[in-house]
C-alpha positions as CSV (number, residue, x, y, z in Angstrom):
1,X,0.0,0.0,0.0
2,X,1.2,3.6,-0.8
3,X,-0.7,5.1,1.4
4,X,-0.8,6.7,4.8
5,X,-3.5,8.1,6.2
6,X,-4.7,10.0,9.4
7,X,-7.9,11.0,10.7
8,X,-8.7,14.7,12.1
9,X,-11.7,15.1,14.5
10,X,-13.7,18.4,14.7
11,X,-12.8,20.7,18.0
12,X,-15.4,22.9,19.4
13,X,-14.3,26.2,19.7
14,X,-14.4,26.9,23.5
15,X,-12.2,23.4,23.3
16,X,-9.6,25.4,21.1
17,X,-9.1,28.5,23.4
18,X,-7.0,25.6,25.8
19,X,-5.2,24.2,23.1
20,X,-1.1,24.7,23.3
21,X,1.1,25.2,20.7
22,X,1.1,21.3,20.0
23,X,-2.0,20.4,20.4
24,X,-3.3,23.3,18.1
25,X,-1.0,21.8,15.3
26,X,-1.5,18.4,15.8
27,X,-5.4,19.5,15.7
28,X,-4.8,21.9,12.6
29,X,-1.7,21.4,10.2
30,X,-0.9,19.4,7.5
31,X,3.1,19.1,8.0
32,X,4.0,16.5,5.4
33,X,2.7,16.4,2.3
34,X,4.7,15.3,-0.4
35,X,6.4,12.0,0.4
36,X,8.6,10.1,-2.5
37,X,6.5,7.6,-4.0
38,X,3.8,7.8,-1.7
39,X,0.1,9.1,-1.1
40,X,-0.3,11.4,2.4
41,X,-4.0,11.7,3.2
42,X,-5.9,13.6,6.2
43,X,-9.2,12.7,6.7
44,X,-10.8,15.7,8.4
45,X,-14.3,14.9,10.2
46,X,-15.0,18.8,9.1
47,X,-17.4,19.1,6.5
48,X,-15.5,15.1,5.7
49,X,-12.8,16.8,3.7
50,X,-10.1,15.1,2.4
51,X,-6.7,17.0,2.3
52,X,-3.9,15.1,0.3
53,X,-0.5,14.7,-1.7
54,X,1.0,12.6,-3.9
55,X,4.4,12.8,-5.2
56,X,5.3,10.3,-8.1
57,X,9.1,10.1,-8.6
58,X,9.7,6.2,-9.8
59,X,6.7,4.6,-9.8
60,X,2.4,5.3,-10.5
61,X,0.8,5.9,-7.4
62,X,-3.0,4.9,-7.0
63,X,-5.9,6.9,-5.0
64,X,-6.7,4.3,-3.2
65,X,-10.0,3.8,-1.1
66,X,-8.9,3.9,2.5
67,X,-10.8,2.1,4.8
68,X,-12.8,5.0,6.3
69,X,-14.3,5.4,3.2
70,X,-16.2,1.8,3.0
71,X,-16.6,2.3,-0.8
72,X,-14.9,0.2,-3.4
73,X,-13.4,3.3,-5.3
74,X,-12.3,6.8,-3.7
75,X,-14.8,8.7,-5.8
76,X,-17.3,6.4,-5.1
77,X,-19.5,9.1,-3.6
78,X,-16.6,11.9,-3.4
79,X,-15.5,14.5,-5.8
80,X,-12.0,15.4,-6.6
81,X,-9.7,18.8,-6.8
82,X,-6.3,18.3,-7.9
83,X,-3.5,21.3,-8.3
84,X,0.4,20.6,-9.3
85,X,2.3,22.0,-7.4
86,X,5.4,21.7,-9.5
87,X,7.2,23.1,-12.3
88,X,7.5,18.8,-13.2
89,X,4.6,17.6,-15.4
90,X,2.3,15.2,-13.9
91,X,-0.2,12.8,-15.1
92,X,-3.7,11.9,-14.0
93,X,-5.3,8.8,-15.6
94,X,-9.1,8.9,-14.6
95,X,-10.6,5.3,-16.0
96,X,-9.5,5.4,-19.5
97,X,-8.8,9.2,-19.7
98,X,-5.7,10.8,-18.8
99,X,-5.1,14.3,-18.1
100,X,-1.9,16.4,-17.9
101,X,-1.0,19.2,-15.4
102,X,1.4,21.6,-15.7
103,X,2.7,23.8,-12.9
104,X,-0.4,25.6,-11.0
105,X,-3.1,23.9,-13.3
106,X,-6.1,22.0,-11.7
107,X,-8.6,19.0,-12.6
108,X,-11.8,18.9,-11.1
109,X,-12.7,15.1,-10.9
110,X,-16.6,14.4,-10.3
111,X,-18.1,11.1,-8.0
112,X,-18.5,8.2,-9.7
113,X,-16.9,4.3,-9.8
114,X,-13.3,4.9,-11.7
115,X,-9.6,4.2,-10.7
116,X,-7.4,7.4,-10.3
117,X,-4.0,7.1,-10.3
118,X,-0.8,9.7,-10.7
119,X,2.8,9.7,-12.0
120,X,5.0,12.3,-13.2
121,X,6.5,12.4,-16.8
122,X,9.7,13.0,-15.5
123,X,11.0,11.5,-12.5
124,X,14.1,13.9,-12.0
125,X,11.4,16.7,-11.5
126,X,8.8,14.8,-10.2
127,X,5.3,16.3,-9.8
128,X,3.8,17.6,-6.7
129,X,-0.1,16.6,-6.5
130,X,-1.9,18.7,-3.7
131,X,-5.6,17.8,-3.4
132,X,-8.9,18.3,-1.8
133,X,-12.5,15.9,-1.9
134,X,-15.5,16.6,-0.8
135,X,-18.5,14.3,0.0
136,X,-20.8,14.4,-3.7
137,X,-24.4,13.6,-4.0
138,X,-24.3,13.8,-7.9
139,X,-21.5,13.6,-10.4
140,X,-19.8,16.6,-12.7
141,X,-18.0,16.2,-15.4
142,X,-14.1,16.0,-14.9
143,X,-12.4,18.9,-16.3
144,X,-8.9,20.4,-16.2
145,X,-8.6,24.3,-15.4
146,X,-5.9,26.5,-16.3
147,X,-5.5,29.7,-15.0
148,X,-6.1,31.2,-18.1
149,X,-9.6,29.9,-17.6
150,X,-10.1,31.3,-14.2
151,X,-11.7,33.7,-12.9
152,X,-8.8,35.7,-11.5
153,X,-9.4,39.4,-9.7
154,X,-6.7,41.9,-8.8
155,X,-6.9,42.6,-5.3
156,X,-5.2,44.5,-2.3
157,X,-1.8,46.9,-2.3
158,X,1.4,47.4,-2.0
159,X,0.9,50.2,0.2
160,X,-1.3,47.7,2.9
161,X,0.7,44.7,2.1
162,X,-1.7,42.9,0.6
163,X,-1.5,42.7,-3.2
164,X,-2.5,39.9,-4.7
165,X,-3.9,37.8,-7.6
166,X,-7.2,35.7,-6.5
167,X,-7.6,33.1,-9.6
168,X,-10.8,30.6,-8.8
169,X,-10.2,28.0,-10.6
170,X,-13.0,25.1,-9.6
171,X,-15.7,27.6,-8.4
172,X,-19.3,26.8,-10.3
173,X,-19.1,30.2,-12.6
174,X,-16.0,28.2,-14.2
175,X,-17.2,24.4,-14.3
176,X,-19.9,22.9,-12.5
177,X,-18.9,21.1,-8.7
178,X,-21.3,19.5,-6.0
179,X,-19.9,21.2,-3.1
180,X,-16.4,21.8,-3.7
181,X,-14.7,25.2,-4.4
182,X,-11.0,25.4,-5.2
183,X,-8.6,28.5,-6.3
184,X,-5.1,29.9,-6.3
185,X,-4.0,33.2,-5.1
186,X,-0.6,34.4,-5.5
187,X,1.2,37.4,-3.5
188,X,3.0,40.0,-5.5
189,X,6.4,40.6,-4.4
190,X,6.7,43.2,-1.6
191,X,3.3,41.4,0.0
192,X,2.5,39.4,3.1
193,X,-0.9,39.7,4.2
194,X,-3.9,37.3,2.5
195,X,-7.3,37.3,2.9
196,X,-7.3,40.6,4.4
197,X,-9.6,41.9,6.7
198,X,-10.4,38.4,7.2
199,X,-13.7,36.4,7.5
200,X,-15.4,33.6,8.6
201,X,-17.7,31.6,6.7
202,X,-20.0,29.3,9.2
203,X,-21.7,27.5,6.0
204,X,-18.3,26.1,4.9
205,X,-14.7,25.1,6.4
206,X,-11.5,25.7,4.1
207,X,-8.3,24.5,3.6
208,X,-4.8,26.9,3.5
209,X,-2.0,25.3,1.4
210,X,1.6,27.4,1.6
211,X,3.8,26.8,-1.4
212,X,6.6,29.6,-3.3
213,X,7.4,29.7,0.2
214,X,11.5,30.3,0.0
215,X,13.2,27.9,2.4
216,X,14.3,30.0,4.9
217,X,10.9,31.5,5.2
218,X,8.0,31.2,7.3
219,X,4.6,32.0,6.9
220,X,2.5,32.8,10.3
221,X,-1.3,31.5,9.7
222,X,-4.5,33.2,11.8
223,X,-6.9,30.9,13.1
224,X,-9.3,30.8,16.2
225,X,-12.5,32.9,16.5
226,X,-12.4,36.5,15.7
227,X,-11.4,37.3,19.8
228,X,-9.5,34.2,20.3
229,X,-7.2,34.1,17.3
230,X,-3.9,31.6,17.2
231,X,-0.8,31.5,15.2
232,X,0.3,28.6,13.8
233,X,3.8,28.7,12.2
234,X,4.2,27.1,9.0
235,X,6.8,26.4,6.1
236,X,6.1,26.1,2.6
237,X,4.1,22.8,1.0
238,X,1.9,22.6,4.2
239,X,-1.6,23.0,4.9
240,X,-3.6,23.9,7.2
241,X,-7.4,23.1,8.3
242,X,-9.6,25.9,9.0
243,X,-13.1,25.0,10.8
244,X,-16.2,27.4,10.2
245,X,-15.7,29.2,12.9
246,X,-12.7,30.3,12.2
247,X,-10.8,33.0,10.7
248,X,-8.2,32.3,8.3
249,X,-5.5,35.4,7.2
250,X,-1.7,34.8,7.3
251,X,1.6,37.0,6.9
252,X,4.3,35.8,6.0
253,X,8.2,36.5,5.8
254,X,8.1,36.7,1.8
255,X,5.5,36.9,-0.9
256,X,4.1,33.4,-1.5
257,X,1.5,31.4,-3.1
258,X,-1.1,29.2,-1.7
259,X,-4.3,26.7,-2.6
260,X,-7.6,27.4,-0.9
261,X,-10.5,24.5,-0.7
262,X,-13.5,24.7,0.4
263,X,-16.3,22.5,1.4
264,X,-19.5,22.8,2.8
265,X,-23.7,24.0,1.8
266,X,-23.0,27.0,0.3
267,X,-21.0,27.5,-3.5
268,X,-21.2,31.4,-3.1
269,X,-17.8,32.6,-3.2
270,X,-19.2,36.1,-1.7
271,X,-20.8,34.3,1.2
272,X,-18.2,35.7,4.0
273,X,-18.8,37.4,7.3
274,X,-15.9,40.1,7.5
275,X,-14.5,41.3,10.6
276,X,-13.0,44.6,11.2
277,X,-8.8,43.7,11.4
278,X,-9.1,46.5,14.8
279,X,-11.8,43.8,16.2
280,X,-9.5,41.2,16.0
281,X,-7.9,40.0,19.5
């Protein structure tokens, strides 16, 4: 088997405001992605989102259905977002269909009864698969997604540190989903701050994953309740869960880039309850 799993349970927010530093990352982040030749999975009991990575150096690595599933394929009755996450060209093969990603492109896989499996075209720059899944009550059509199909918007400033690229990329005004949303955002040089002021959305939880991080960077992630906020300090290729509760904003020691997943009732991108940045505490 290729792959290792975990399981994350929800926290109640009056729980979190006791958590130390370790128990709020063992709770929260997503340290080790991208293993050679293997499949990392975190199955969250939020919303039952899936966070994973798959990196493909020497051999084709299956999705395979892990046992909290109790389904025969992985997309039995789950859909699928998938982001590379480096400059190496992977391949996706989907049943009898495969699908090539380049660096920051996306495929949106819907439910249904196929295997999945990923490799990279060349193994001395292997690829770097980052995904999300969702529960699915109905299938969509599979479909890669490009940045140059997004929907991107122009955000922020230099002058508040916060200038930045939003590209969604598997939101339903590009392709049609169940209940996943997935998108990129990228920091312009000079820039720190995301998702400012920040927000909480209590119809959906979301997923944070750092990458362009330089290696002796950091990036300092926001989370808690607007009044009971917590830092959790992470490096680049890690991810972070964010309940619906919870805010989500980070700064960080560079510009960077990072993957944001959703998952929840609600596909309205707008649907976000803001919060002053002089409320916060």
């Amino acid at each position: 088997m290729k792959t290792r799993y975990t399981v994350r349970y929800a926290s109640h927010p009056q729980d979190v405001k006791t958590y130390d530093t370790e128990r709020l990352r063992t709770s929260f982040l997503i340290d080790a992605l991208f293993l050679s030749d293997e499949v990392t999975l975190v199955y969250s009991t939020i919303d039952r989102m899936i966070v994973g990575g798959a990196m493909p150096v020497n051999e084709r690595l299956p999705l395979e259905a892990i046992d909290p599933l109790k389904a025969p394929f992985f997309l039995h009755r789950r859909e699928l977002g998938v982001f590379n996450l480096s400059p190496g060209i992977g391949r996706v093969q989907v049943g009898d269909t495969s699908f090539e990603l380049g660096f920051k492109e996306a495929l949106y896989l819907g439910a249904g009864d196929r295997a999945v499996t990923f490799e990279s075209v060349d193994p001395a720059c292997p690829a770097k698969f980052y995904f999300n899944s969702a529960v699915a009550h109905k299938s969509c059509p599979d479909q890669k997604v490009t940045k140059a199909d997004a929907l991107s918007v122009e955000m922020g400033s230099l002058e508040t540190s916060n200038h930045r690229v939003v590209n969604k990329m598997i939101v339903n005004q590009v392709l049609e989903t169940c209940q996943l949303q997935m998108g990129l955002t990228e920091l312009k040089p000079g820039s720190v701050w995301n998702t400012m002021p920040p927000h909480t959305h209590s119809r959906r939880m979301e997923v944070y994953c750092y990458f362009e991080v330089p290696d002796e960077q950091v990036v300092c992630h926001f989370m808690g309740e607007p009044t009971q906020t917590r830092p959790v300090w992470m490096k680049g290729e890690q991810a972070v869960l964010s309940p619906e509760w919870s805010i989500h904003a980070a700064a960080a020691t560079s510009n960077y880039s990072f993957i944001w997943g959703m998952g929840g009732e609600n596909l309205d991108y707008g649907d976000q309850d803001f919060i002053q940045p002089t409320d916060l505490r």
